[in-house]
N, C-alpha and C positions, 0 to 999 in steps of 0.2 A: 467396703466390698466383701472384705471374708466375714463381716455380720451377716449378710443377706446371705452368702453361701451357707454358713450356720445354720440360718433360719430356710432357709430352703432345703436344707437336708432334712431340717425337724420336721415341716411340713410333708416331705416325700415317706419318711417314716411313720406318722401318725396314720395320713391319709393311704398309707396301702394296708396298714394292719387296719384300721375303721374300712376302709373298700373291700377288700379281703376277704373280714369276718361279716360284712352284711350281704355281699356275691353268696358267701358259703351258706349262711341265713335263708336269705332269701331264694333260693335254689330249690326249686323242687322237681322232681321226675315228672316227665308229661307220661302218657297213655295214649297208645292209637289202638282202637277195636277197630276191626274189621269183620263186618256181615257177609255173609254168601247165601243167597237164595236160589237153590237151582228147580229148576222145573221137570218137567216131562210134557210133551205134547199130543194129542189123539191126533194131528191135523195129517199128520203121515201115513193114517190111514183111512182120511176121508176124503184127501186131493188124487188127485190121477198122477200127478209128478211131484218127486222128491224137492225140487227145485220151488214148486206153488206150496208147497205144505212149509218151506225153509222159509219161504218170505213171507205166510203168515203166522207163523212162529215167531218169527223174529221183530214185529210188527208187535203182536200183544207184548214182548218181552219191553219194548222198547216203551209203550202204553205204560204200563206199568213203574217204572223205572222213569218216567214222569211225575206218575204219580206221587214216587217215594220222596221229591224233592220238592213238592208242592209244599204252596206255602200254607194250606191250611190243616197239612196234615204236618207239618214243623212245628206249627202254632199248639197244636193237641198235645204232639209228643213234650214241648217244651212247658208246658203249664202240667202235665201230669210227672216229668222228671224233677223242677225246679222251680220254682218263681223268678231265679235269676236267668234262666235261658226263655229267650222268646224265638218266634219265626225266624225273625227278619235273621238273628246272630244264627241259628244253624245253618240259614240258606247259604250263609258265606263259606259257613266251617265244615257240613258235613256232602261228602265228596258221591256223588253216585255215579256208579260205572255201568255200563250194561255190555252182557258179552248174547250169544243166539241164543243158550239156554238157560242163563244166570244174571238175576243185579248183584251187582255189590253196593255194599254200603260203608262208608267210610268215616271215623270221626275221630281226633286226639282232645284231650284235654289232660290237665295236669290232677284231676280228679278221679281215678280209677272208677271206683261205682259210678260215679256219673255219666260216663265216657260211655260203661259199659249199659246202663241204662237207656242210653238216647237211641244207642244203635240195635240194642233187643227191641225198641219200641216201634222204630222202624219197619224191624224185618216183620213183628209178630202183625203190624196194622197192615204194610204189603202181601201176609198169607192171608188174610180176616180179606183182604180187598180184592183177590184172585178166587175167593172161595166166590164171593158172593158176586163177582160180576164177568168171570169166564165165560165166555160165549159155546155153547153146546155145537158137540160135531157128533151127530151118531145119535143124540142123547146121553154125550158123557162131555163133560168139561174139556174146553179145545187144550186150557192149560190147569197144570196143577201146582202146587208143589210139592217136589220130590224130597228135597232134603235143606235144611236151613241152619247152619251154624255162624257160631259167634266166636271170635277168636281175639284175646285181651295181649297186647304186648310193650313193655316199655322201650320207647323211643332210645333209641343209641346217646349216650352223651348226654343226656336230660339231668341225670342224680346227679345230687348235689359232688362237687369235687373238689379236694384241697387243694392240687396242683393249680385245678382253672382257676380257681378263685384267689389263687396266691398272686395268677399270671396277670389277675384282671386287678387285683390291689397292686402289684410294681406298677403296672402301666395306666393305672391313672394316678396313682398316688408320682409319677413319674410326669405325669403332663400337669396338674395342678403344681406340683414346684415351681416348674420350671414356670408355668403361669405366674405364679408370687415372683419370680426370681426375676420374671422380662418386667411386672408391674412395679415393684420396688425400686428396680433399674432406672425405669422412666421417671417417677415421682421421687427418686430421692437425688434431688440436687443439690443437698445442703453439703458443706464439706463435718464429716461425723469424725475422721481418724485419721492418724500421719500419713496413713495409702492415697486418702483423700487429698490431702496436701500438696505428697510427691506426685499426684500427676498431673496439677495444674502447675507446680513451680520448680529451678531446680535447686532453691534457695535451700537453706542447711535449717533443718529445728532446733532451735538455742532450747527450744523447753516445750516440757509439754505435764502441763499442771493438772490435776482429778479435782471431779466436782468436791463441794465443801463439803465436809460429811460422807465424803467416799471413803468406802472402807480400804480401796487402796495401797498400800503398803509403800512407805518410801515417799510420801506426800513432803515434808521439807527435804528429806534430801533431793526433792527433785528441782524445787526451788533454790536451793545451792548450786543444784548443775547449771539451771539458769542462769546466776548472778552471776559464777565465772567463767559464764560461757559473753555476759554482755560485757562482761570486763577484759575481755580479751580480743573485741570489736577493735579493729584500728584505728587510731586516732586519726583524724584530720588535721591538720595545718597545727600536729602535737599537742592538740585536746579528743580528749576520748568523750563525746556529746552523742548518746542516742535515741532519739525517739520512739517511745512505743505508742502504739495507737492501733484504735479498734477502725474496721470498716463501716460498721452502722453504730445508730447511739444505742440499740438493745445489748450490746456487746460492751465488755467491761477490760479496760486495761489500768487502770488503780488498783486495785488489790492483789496482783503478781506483780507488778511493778514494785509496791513498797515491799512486796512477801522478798522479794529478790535483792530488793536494796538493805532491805533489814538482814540480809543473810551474811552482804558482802561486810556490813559493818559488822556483824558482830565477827567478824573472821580478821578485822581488822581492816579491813579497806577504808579507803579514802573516798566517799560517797554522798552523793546528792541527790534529790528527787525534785525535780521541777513540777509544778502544775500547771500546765501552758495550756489548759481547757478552759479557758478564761468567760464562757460561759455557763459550762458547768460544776465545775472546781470538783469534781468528782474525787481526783485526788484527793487531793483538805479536807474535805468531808469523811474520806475513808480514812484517815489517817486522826480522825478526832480533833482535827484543829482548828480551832474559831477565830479566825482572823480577823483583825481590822485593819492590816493592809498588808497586801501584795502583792505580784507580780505583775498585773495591770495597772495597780497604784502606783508603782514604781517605773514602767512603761510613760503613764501620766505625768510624772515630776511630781508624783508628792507622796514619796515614800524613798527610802533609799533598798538596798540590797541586803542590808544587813536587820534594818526593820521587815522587811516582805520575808527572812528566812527564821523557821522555829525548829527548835531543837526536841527530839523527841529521843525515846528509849531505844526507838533503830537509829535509821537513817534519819538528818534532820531533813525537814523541805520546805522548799521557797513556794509558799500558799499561790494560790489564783488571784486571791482581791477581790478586788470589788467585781461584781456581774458584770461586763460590759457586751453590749451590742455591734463593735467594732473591733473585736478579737482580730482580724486578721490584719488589719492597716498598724494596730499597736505592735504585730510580732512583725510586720515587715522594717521596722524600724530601725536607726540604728544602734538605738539604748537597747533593743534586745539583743542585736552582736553583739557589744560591748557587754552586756552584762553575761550572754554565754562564754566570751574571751575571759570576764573577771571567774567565774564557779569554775573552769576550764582548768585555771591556772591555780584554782584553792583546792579543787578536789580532783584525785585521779580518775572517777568516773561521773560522769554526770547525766540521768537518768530523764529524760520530761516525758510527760502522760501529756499523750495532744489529743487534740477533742477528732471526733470520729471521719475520717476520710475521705466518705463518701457521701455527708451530710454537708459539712463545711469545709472553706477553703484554707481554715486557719492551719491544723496540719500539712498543708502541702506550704506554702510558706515558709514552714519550720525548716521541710525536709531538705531543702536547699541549702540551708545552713551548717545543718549538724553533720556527723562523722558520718552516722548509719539509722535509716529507716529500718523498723521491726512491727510491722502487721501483726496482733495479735487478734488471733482467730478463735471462738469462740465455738465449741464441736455444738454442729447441730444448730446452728443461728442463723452464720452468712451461706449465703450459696456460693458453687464454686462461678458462677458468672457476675460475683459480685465481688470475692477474690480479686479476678482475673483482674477486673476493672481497676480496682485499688493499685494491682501492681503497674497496670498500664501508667494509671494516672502519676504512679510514684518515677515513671520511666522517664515521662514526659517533664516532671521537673526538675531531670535529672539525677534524683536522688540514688544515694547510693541503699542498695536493703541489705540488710547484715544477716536475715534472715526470718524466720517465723516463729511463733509461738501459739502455742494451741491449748486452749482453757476449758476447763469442764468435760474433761476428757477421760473416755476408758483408758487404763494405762496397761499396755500391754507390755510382754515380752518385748516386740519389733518396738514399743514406741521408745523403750530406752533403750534399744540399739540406736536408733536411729536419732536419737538427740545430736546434735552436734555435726551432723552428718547431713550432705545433699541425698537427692537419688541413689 
C-alpha cells in the first residue's frame, strides 16, 4: 500500500507540472471587437408624427441588421478574412444587436487581426448596403450613416496565467492520482509487502527474504533471523518439527528453507531439512543432491532413514526419492510419525519443505503432525484470497501456524521491525 501512495504521489507531481505547463502553453488571450453603426434618419421630416417617422426608422434599422447576419453576406465576409472561417461558423459566433438608431456587431476570437477584420467587414458591407438600397424620402435617403466605429478589447481572464494554470495542473494532476491510486487499489490483489501480510493475518513474520540479486543490504543476516526465529517455534509432544510450504507450485519454499537451515548449522545447531514434496523434491534438487533413495523410498520399505539422509556443507537432508503419484496416503502413514519421532529425537530442529497447499493435499497431512505450520509467501505471486484460503485450510486441519515468511521481497525499514512480530 505505501508503494501505490509513492507512486500516486509521483503521478500527482508529474501530471500537475506536464498539466500546468501545457494549460500555461496552450493559453492564449481571446479578443472581442465590437462595431457600432449609427444612422441618421430624413423620415422625421417627411411623416406628419414623430411616432410614424419612429417606427419607420426603426423598421429599416431592423432591415438592415438582418441583413448584417445573413448568411450570404457571412459567406463573403468569411472567404475574404480567411479560408478557415465560413458562414455557417460566424452565424453562430458573430452577435448582432439592433437598438432605433444603431446595429451593433459583435465577434471574439483569440486572433486579434482576425476578430478585428470580420467585424470591419461587416460594418463597411452594411454602410456599402444602406448606401445603395435606402429608400428616398424628399429625394434624400430615408437612412444614412452617421458614424461607424470599431472598438478591439481583450476579454478579462483570457491571457495566459501562472497562478490558473498551476490551479488547473494540482487539480488534475490531483484527480488522475487518485484515479491510479483507486485503479491500482482494485487490481492489485497480490500480497507485495509485510503491510500486505499484516492485514489478512495476525500471525508473526519469522522472515522476510530479498529477491536473488537484490542489492539489498542484510540478505544473510536476514536469513539467520529466520533460522532462529524457526528454532525457537515450540516444540510439540518435545520435538521441535516445522513445516514450511508455499500456497501455489509458482512459489518456492526450498531455497530459504536450506538458506535458514544452513545458517542454524553453521551457528552450531542441531538441524535437519526434510523433503516431504515427494512429487517434486524441489528441495533435493535445490540442494544439488542426486538421490537414489529417499524419503518415499523409505515410506515404501525399501530404504531406511539413514540411507534416504545425505550429508552436505550445511544442513544435511533426508531427499524426496523416488517421484511418486501417492505423496499423500505415504505421509499419512505411520513410518512417517515414526520416522518424524526418530529426526525429532536426533536433531533439535527439524525443518520439511512440503509441496504446495493449495495444489495438493500432501501438506495438509503433514500439518497435523508437526509442531508449526509456516506459509511461505512469495511477494507479488499469491493473492491475498489465496492466502486467506491457505490459512483457512490450515485452521481446518487443525494445524498450528508458527507464522509467515515472505520471499522476493523489498526489504524495508518496517519489514525488519516487523520480523518476529504479529500486527
Amino acid at each position: 500500500m505505501a508503494r501505490m501512495w509513492r507512486s500516486s504521489l509521483i503521478v500527482f507531481v508529474i501530471a500537475a507540472i506536464v498539466l500546468g505547463a501545457l494549460s500555461y502553453a496552450l493559453a492564449k488571450p481571446k479578443y472581442r471587437v465590437e462595431g457600432d453603426v449609427l444612422f441618421s434618419s430624413q423620415a422625421f421630416h417627411a411623416f406628419d408624427t414623430p411616432d410614424a417617422a419612429a417606427t419607420y426608422t426603426t423598421s429599416l434599422v431592423t432591415t438592415y441588421g438582418t441583413y448584417a447576419k445573413s448568411a450570404s453576406l457571412l459567406d463573403e465576409v468569411g472567404q475574404s478574412v480567411s479560408p478557415q472561417i465560413d458562414g455557417a461558423t460566424l452565424q453562430q459566433a458573430v452577435v448582432i444587436s439592433t437598438a432605433p438608431m444603431m446595429v451593433s456587431v459583435s465577434f471574439m476570437d483569440s486572433d486579434k487581426d482576425r476578430a478585428t477584420a470580420v467585424v470591419k467587414a461587416i460594418t463597411d458591407s452594411l454602410q456599402e448596403q444602406v448606401k445603395k438600397s435606402a429608400p428616398d424620402v424628399d429625394g434624400k435617403p430615408a437612412l444614412s450613416v452617421a458614424n461607424s466605429s470599431v472598438i478591439t478589447t481583450q476579454v478579462a481572464d483570457s491571457a495566459p496565467s501562472a497562478k490558473r494554470s498551476a490551479m488547473i495542473g494540482v487539480l488534475g494532476g490531483l484527480v488522475l492520482a487518485l484515479l491510479v491510486l483507486l485503479v491500482r487499489a482494485l487490481a492489485s490483489t497480490r500480497i507485495g509487502d509485510v503491510a500486505d501480510l499484516a492485514d489478512v493475518t495476525d500471525s508473526s513474520i519469522l522472515g522476510v527474504i530479498p529477491r536473488k540479486g537484490s542489492t539489498a543490504q542484510g540478505g544473510g543476516e536476514l536469513e539467520a533471523v529466520l533460522g532462529r526465529n524457526l528454532s525457537f517455534i515450540p516444540p510439540k509432544d518435545g520435538l521441535r518439527t516445522v513445516l514450511l510450504a508455499p500456497s501455489l507450485a509458482s512459489e518456492d519454499a526450498s531455497t530459504v528453507t536450506l538458506a535458514a537451515a544452513d545458517r542454524l548449522h553453521a551457528d552450531g545447531h542441531s538441524v535437519v531439512v526434510v523433503d516431504a514434496d515427494l512429487r517434486r523434491a524441489t528441495a533435493t534438487k535445490a540442494a544439488g543432491v542426486t538421490s537414489s533413495a529417499g524419503l518415499s523410498d523409505l515410506l515404501a520399505g525399501r530404504a531406511t532413514l539413514q540411507q534416504a539422509t545425505y550429508d552436505r556443507s550445511g544442513a544435511p537432508i533426508v531427499a524426496a526419492g523416488t517421484t511418486v503419484g501417492n505423496a499423500a496416503e505415504l505421509l499419512a502413514t505411520e513410518t512417517f510419525a515414526q520416522t518424524l519421532a526418530e529426526l525429532g529425537r536426533e536433531y533439535d530442529t527439524v525443518l520439511l519443505v512440503g509441496a504446495p497447499l493449495l495444489t495438493y493435499t500432501d501438506s495438509s497431512v503433514i500439518a497435523a503432525q508437526v509442531a508449526s505450520v509456516v506459509p511461505v509467501v512469495q511477494s507479488g505471486t499469491v493473492r491475498r484470497s489465496q492466502l486467506q484460503q491457505t490459512l483457512e485450510s490450515l485452521e481446518l486441519c487443525q494445524a498450528h501456524v508458527g507464522g509467515l515468511v515472505l520471499t522476493d521481497a523489498r526489504v524495508s525499514a518496517r519489514a525488519r521491525q516487523m520480523v518476529g512480530a504479529g500486527k
